[in-house]
C-alpha positions as CSV (number, residue, x, y, z in Angstrom):
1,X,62.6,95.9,213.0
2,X,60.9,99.2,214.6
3,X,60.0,101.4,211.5
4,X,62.4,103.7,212.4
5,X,65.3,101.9,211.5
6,X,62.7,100.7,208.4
7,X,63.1,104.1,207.1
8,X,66.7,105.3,207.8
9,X,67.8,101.7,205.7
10,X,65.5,103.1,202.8
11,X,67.3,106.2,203.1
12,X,71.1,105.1,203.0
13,X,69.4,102.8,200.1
14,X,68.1,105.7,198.1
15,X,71.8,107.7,198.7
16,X,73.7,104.9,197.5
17,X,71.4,104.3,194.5
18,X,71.6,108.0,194.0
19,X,75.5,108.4,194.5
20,X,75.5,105.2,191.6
21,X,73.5,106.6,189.4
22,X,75.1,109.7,189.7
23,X,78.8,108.1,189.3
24,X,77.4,106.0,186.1
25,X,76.3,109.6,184.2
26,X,79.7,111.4,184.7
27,X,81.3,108.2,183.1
28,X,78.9,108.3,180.4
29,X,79.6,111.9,180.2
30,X,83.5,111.6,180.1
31,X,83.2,108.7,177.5
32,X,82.0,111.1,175.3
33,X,84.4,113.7,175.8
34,X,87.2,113.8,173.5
35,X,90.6,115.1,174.7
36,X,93.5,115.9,173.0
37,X,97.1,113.7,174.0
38,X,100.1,114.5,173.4
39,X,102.6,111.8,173.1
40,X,106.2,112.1,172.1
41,X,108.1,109.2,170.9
42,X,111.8,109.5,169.7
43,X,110.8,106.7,166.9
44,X,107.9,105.5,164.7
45,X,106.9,101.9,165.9
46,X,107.5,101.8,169.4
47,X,103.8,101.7,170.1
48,X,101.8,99.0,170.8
49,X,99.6,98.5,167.3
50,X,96.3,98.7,169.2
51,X,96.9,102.1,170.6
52,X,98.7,103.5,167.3
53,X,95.3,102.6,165.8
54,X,93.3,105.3,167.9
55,X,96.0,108.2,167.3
56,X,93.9,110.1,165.0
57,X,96.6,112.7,163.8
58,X,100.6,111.9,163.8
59,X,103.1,114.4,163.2
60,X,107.1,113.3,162.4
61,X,109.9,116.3,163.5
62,X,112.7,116.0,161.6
63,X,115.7,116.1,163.3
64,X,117.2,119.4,163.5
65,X,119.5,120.6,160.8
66,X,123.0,121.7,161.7
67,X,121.6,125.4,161.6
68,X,118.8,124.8,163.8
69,X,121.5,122.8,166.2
70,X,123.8,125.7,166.7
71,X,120.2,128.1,167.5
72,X,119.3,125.3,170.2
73,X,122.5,125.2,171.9
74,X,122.8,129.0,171.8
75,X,119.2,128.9,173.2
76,X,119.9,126.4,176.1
77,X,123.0,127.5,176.8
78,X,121.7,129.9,179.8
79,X,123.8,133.6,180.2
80,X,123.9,132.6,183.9
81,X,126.2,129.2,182.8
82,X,130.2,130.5,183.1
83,X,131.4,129.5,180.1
84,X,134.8,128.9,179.6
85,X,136.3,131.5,176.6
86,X,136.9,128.0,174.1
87,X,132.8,127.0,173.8
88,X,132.6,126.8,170.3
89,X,128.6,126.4,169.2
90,X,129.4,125.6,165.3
91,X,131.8,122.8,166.5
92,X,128.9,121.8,169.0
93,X,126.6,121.8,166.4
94,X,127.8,118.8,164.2
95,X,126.7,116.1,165.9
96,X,123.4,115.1,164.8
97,X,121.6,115.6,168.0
98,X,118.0,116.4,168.5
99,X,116.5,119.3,170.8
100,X,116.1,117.0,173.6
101,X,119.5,115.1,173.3
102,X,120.8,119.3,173.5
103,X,119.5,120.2,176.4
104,X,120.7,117.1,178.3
105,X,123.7,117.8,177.1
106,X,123.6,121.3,178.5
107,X,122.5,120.3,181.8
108,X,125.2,117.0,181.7
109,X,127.9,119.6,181.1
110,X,127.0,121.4,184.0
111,X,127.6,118.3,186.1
112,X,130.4,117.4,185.1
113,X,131.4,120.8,185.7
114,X,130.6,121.3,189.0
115,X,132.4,117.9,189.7
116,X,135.5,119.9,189.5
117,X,134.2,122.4,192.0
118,X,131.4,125.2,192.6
119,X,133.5,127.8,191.1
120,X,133.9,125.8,188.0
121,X,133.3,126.8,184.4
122,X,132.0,125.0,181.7
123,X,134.8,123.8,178.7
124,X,134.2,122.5,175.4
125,X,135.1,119.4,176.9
126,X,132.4,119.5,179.0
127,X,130.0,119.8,176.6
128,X,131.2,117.6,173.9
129,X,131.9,114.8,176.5
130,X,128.4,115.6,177.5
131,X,127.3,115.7,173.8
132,X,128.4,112.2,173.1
133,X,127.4,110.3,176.2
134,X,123.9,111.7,174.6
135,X,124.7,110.8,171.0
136,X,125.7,107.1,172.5
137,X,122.5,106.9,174.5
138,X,120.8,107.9,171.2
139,X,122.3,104.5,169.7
140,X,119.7,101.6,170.4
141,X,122.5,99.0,170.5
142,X,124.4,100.6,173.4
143,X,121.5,101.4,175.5
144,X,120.8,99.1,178.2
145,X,117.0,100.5,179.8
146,X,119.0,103.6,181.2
147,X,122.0,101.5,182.9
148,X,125.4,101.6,182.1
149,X,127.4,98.1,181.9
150,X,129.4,97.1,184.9
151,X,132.3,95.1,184.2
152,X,133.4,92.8,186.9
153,X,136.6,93.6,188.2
154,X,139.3,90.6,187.6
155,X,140.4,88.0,189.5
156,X,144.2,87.2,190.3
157,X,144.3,83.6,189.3
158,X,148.0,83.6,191.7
């Protein structure tokens, strides 16, 4: 091979060894680097035991109280939303639903609103239908990985 061709193969050589070396100190560096991870779980035990080892710090929220209920709806509940006059936020506040569960609800209600129309307001019924299609989905034994049962329609045996 003309020495040419020598040199620009010791080149690329050196730039890939280079570009390596280079690749193997920022994973070095970023194995060192600690970063904090948030992860939010709606129960204790649903992680694998391997990873639950490495949490180094886990903190439990109680579910809100029926006080601290009747603040989140009033807080989610957006000034923009027509209301209809019957909303009632200490009867919305007795299910046992957390933040999250709340503002579902909030936007579910809305839905079902609009289903009637765009010039629709939001009802209690709204938001208590929407309220316990949460609380249901809250309930492990009904919850089927985000799908709701299908029944088969039935056959005319005649």
């Amino acid at each position: 091979r003309p020495p040419v061709e020598r040199q620009k193969d010791n080149m690329r050589q050196r730039h890939h060894e280079g570009r390596e070396r280079s690749r193997a100190l920022a994973e070095q560096r970023n194995r060192r680097k600690l970063a904090p991870v948030r992860l939010d779980l709606s129960a204790r035990g649903g992680l694998d035991p391997a990873l639950e080892r490495r949490i180094a710090m886990k903190i439990d929220f109680p579910r809100p109280d029926r006080k601290m209920r009747k603040a989140i709806w009033q807080r989610l509940l957006p000034s923009s939303m027509p209301l209809e006059a019957d909303v009632d936020l200490e009867r919305l506040a007795a299910p046992a639903l957390t933040g999250g569960q709340i503002k579902n609800a909030v936007l579910n209600a809305a839905r079902l609103a609009l289903t009637r129309g765009a010039d629709a307001r939001v009802g209690m019924n709204d938001l208590l239908k929407a309220a316990g299609m949460e609380a249901a989905s809250g309930n492990k034994e009904n919850r089927l990985l985000g799908f709701c049962a299908r029944r088969e329609p039935e056959l005319d045996a005649g």
